[in-house]
Biopython code that builds the backbone (N, CA, C, O; Angstrom):
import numpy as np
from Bio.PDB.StructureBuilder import StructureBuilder

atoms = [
    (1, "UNK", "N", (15.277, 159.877, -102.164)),
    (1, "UNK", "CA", (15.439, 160.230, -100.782)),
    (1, "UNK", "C", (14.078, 160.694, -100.289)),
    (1, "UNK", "O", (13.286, 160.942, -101.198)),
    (2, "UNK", "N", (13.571, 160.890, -98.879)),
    (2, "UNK", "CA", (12.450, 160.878, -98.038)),
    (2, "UNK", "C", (12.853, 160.974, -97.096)),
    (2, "UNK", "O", (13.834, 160.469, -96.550)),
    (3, "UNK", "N", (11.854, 161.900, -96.686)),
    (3, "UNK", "CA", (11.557, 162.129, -95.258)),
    (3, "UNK", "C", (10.419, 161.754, -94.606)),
    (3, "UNK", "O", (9.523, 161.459, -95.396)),
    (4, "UNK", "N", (10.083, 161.645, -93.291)),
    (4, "UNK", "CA", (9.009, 161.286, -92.958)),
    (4, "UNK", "C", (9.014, 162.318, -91.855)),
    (4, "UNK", "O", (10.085, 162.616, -91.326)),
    (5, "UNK", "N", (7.651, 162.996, -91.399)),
    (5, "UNK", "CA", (7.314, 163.645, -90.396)),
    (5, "UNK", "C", (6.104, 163.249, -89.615)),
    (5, "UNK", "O", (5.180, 162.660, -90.176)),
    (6, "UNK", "N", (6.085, 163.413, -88.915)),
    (6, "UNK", "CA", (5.124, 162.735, -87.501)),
    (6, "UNK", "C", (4.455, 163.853, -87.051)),
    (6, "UNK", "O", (3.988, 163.719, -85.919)),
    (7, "UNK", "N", (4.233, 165.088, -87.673)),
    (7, "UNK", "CA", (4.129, 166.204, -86.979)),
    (7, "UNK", "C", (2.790, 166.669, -87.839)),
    (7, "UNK", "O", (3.109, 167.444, -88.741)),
    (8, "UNK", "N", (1.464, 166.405, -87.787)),
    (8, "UNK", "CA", (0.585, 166.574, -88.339)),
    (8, "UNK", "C", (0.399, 168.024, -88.930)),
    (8, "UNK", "O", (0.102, 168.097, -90.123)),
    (9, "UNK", "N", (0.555, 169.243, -88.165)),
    (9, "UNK", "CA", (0.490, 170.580, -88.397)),
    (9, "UNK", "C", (1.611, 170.858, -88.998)),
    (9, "UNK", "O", (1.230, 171.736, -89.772)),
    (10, "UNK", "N", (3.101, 170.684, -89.251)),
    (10, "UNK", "CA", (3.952, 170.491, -89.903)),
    (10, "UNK", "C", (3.621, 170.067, -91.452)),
    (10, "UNK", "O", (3.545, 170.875, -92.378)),
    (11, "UNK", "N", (3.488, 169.036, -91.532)),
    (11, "UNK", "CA", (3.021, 168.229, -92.489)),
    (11, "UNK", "C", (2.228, 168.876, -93.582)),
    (11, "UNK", "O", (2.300, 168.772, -94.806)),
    (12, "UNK", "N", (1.345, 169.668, -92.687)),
    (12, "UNK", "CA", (0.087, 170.482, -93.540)),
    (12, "UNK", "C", (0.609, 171.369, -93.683)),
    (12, "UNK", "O", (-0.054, 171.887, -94.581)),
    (13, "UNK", "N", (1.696, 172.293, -93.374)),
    (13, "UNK", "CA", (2.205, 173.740, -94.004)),
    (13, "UNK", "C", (3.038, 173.465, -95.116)),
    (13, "UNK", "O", (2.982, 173.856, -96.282)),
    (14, "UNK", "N", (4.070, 172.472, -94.332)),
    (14, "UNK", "CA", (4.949, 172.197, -95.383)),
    (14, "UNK", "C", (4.535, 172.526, -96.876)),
    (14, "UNK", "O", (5.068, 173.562, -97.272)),
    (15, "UNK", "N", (3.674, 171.867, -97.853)),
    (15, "UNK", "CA", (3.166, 171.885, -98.954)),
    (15, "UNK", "C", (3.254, 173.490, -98.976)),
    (15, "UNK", "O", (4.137, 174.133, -99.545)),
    (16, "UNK", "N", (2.104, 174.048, -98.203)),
    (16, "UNK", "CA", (1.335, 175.259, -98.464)),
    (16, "UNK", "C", (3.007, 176.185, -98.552)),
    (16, "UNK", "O", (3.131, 176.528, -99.728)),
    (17, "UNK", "N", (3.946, 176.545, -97.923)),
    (17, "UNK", "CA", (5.055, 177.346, -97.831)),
    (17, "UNK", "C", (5.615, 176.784, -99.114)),
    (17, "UNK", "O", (5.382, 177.499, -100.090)),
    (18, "UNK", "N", (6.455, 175.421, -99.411)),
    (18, "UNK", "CA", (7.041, 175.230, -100.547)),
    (18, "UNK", "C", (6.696, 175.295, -102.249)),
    (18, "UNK", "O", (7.505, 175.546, -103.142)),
    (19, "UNK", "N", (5.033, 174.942, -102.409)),
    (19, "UNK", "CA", (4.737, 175.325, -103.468)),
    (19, "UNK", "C", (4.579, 176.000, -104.172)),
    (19, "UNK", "O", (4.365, 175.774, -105.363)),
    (20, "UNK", "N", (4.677, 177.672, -103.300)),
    (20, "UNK", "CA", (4.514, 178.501, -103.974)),
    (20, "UNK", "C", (5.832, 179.273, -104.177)),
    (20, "UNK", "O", (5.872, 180.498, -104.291)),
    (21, "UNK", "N", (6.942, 178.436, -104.216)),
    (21, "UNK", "CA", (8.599, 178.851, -104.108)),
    (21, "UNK", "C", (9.262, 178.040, -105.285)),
    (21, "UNK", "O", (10.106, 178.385, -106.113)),
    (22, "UNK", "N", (8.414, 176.510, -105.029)),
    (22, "UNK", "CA", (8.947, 175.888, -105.912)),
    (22, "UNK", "C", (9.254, 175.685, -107.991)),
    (22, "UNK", "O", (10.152, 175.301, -108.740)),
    (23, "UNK", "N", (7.994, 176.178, -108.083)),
    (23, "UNK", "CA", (8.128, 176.568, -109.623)),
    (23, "UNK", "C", (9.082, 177.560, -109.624)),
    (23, "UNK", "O", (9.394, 177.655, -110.810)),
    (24, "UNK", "N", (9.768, 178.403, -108.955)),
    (24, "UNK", "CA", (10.452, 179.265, -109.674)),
    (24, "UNK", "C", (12.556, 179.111, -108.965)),
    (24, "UNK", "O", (13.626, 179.673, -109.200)),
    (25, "UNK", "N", (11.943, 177.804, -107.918)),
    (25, "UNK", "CA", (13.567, 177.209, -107.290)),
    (25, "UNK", "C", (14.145, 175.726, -108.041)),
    (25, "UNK", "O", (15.314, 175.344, -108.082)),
    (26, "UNK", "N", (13.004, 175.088, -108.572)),
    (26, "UNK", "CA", (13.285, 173.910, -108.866)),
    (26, "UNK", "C", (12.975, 173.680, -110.512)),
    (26, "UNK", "O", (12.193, 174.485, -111.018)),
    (27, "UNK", "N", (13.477, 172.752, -111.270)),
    (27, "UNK", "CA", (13.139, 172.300, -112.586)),
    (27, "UNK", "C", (12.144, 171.322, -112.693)),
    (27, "UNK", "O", (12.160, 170.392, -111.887)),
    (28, "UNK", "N", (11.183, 171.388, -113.655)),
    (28, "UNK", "CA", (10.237, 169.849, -113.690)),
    (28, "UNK", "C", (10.840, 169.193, -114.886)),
    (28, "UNK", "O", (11.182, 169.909, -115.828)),
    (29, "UNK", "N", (10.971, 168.154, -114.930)),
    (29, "UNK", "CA", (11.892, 167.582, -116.193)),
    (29, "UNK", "C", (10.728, 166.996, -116.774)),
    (29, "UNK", "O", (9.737, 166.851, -116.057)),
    (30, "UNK", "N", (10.700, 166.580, -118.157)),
    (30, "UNK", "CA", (9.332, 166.116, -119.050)),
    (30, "UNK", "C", (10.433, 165.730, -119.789)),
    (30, "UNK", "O", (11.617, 166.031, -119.643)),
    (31, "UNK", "N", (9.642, 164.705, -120.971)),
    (31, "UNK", "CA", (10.065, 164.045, -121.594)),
    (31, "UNK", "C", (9.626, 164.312, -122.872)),
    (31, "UNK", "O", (8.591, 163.718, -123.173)),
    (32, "UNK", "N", (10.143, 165.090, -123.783)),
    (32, "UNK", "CA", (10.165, 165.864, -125.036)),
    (32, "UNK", "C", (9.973, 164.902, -126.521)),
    (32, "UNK", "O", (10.805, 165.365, -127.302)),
    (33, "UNK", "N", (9.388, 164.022, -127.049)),
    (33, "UNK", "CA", (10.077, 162.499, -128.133)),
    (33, "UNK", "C", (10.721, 161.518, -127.012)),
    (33, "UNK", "O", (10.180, 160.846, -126.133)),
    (34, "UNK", "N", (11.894, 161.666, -127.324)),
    (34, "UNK", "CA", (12.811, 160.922, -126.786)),
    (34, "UNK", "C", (13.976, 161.312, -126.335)),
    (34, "UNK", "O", (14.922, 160.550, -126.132)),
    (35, "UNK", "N", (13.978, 162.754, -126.116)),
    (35, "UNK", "CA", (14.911, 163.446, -125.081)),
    (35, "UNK", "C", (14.333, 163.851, -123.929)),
    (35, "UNK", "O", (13.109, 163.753, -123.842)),
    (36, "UNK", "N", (15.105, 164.387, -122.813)),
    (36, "UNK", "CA", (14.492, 165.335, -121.931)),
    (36, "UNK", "C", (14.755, 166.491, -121.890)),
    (36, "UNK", "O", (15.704, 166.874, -122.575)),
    (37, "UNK", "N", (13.954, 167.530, -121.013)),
    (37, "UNK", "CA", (13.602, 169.256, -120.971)),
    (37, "UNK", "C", (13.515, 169.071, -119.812)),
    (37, "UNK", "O", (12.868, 168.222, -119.199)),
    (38, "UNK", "N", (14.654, 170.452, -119.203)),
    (38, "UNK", "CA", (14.476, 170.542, -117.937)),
    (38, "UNK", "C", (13.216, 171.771, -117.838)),
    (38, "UNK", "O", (13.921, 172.608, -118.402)),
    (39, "UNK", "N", (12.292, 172.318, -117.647)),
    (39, "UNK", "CA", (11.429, 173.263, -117.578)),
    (39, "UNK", "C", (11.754, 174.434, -116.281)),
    (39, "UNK", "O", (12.151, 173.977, -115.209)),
    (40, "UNK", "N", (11.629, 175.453, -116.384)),
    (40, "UNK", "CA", (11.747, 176.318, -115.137)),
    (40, "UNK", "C", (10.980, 177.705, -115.594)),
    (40, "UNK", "O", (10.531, 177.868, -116.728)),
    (41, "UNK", "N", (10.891, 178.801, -114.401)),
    (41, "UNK", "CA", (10.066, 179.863, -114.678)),
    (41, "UNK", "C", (11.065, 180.711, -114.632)),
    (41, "UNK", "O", (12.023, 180.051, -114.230)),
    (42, "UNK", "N", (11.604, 182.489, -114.928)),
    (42, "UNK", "CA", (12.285, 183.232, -114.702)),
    (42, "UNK", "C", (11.167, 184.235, -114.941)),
    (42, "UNK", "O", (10.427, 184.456, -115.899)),
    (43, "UNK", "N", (11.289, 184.695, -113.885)),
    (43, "UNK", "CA", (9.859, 185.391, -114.296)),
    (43, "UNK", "C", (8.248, 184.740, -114.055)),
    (43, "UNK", "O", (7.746, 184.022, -113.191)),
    (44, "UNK", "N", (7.731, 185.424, -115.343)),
    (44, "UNK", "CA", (6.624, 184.919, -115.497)),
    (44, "UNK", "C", (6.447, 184.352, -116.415)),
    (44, "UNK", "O", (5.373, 183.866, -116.769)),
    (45, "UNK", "N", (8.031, 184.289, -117.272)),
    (45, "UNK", "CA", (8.074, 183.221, -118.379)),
    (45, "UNK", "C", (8.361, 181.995, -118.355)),
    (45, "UNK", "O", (8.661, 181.876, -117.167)),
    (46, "UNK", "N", (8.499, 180.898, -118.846)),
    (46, "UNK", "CA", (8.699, 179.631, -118.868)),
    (46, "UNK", "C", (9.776, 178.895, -119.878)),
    (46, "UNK", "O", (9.493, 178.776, -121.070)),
    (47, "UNK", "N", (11.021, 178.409, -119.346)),
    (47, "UNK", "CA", (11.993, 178.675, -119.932)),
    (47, "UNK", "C", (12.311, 176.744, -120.293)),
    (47, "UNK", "O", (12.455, 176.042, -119.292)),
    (48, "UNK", "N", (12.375, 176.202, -121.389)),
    (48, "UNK", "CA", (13.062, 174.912, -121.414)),
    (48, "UNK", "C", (14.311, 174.940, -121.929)),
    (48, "UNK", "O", (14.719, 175.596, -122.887)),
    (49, "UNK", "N", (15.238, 173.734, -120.810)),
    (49, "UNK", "CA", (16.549, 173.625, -121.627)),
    (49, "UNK", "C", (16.268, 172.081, -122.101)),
    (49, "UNK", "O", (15.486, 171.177, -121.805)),
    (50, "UNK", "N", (17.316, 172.292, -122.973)),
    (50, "UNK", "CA", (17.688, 171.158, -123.750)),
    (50, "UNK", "C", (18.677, 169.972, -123.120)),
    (50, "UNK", "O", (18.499, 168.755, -123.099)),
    (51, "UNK", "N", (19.516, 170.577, -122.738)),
    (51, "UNK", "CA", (20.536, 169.970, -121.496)),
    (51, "UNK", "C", (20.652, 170.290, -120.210)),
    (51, "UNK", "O", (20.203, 171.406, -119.947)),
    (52, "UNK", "N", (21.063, 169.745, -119.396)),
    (52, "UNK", "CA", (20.748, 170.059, -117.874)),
    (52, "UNK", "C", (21.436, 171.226, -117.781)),
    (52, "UNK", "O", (22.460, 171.537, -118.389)),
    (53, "UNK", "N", (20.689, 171.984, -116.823)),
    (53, "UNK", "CA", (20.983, 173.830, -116.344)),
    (53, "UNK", "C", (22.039, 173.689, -115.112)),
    (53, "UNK", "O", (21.689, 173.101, -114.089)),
    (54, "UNK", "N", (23.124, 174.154, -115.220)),
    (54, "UNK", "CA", (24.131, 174.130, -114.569)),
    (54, "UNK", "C", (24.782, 173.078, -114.219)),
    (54, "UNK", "O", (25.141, 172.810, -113.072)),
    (55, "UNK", "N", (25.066, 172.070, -115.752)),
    (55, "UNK", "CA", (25.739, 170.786, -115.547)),
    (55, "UNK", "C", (27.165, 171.388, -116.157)),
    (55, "UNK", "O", (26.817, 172.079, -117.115)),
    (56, "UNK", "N", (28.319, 171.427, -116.060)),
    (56, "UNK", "CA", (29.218, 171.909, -117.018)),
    (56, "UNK", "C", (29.488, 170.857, -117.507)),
    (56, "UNK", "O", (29.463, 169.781, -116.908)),
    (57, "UNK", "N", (29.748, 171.008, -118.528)),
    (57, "UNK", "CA", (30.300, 170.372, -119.834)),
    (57, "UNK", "C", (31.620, 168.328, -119.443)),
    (57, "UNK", "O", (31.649, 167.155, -119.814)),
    (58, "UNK", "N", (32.175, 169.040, -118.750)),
    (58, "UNK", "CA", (32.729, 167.980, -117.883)),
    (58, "UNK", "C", (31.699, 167.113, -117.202)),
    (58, "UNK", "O", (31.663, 165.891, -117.346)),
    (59, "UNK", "N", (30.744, 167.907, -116.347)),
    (59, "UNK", "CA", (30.075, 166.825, -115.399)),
    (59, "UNK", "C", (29.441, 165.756, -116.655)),
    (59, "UNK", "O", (29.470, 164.528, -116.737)),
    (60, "UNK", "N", (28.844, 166.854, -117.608)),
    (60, "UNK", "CA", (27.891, 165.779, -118.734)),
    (60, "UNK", "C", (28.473, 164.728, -119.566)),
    (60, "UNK", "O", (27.988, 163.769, -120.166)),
    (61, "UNK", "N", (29.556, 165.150, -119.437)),
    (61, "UNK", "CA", (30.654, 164.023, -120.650)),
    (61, "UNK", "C", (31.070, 162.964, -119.496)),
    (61, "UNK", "O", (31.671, 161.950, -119.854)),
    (62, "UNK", "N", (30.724, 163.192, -117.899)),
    (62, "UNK", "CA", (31.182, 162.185, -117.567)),
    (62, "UNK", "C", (29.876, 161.380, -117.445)),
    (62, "UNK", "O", (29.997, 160.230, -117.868)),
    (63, "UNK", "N", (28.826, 161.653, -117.037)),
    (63, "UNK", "CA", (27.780, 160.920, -117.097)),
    (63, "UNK", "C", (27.278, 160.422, -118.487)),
    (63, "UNK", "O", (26.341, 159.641, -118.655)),
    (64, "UNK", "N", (27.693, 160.732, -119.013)),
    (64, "UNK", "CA", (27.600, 160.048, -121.039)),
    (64, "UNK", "C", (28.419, 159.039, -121.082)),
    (64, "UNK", "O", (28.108, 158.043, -121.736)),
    (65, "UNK", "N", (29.478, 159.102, -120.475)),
    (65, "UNK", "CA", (30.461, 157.747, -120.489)),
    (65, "UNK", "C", (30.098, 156.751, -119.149)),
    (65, "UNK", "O", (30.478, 155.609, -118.889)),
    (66, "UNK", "N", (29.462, 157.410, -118.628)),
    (66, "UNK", "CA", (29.392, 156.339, -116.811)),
    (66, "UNK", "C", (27.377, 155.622, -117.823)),
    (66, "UNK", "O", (26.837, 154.538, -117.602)),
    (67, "UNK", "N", (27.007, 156.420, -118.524)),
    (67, "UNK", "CA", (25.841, 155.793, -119.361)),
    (67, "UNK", "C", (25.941, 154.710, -119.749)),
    (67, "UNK", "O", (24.992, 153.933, -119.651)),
    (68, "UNK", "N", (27.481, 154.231, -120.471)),
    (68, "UNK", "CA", (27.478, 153.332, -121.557)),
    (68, "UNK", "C", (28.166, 151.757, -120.857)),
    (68, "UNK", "O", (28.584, 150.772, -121.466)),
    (69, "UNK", "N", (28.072, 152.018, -119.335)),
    (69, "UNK", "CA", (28.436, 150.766, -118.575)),
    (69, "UNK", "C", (27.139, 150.299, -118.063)),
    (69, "UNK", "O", (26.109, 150.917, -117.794)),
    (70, "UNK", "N", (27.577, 148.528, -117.970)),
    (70, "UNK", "CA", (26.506, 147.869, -117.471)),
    (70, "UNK", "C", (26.224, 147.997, -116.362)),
    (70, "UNK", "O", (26.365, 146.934, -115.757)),
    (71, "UNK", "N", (25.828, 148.913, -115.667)),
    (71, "UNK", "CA", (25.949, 148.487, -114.422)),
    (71, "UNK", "C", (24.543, 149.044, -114.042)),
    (71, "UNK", "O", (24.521, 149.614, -112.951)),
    (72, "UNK", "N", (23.226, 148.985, -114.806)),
    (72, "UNK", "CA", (21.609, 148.906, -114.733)),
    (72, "UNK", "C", (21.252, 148.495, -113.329)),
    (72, "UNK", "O", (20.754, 149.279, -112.520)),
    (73, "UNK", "N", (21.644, 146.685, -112.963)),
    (73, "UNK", "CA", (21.280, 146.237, -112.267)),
    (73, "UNK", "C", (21.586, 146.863, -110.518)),
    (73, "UNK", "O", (20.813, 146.721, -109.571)),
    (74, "UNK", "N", (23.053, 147.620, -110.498)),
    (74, "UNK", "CA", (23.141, 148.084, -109.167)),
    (74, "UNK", "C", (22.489, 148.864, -109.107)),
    (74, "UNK", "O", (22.056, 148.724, -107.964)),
    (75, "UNK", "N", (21.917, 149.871, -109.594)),
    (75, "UNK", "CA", (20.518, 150.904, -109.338)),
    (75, "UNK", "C", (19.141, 150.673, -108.030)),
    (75, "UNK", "O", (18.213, 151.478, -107.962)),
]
sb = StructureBuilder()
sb.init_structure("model")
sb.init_model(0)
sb.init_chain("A")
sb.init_seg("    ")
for serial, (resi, resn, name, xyz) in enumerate(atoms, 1):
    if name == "N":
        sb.init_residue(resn, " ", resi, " ")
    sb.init_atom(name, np.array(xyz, "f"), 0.0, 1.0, " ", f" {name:<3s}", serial, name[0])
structure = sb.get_structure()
C-alpha cells in the first residue's frame, strides 16, 4: 500500500516526525538462516521474536495452512 502526497513541506516533515516514533511503534523483520525475526525496541533494549508478536496461535495455524496452497501466482 502507498500513498502519494503533493504537498512538498508535508512530505519533508513527514519522515522527520515518524522516524523518531518508529523504532519503538513498528517491527523490522530480518531474515535470521532461513527463518524470520520480528526485531523491536522496549526501551533501550532490542528485543527479537521468533514468531510474529501478537499473532495468536489461531491466526498462525491459519496462515501455515493457507501456506501450503497453490495459489503463488494470485499474489
Amino acid at each position: 500500500m502507498g500513498v502519494v502526497f503533493e504537498c512538498p513541506p508535508l512530505a519533508k516533515r513527514l519522515p522527520e516526525e515518524n522516524d523518531s516514533d518508529l523504532a519503538h511503534t513498528a517491527y523490522r523483520v530480518e531474515l535470521d538462516g532461513r527463518r524470520l525475526v520480528w526485531v523491536t525496541h522496549e526501551g533501550d533494549q532490542e528485543v527479537r521474536h521468533t514468531s510474529e508478536p501478537a499473532a495468536s496461535l489461531r491466526k498462525r495455524m491459519k496462515v501455515k495452512v493457507l501456506s501450503w496452497l497453490p495459489i503463488e501466482w494470485m499474489l
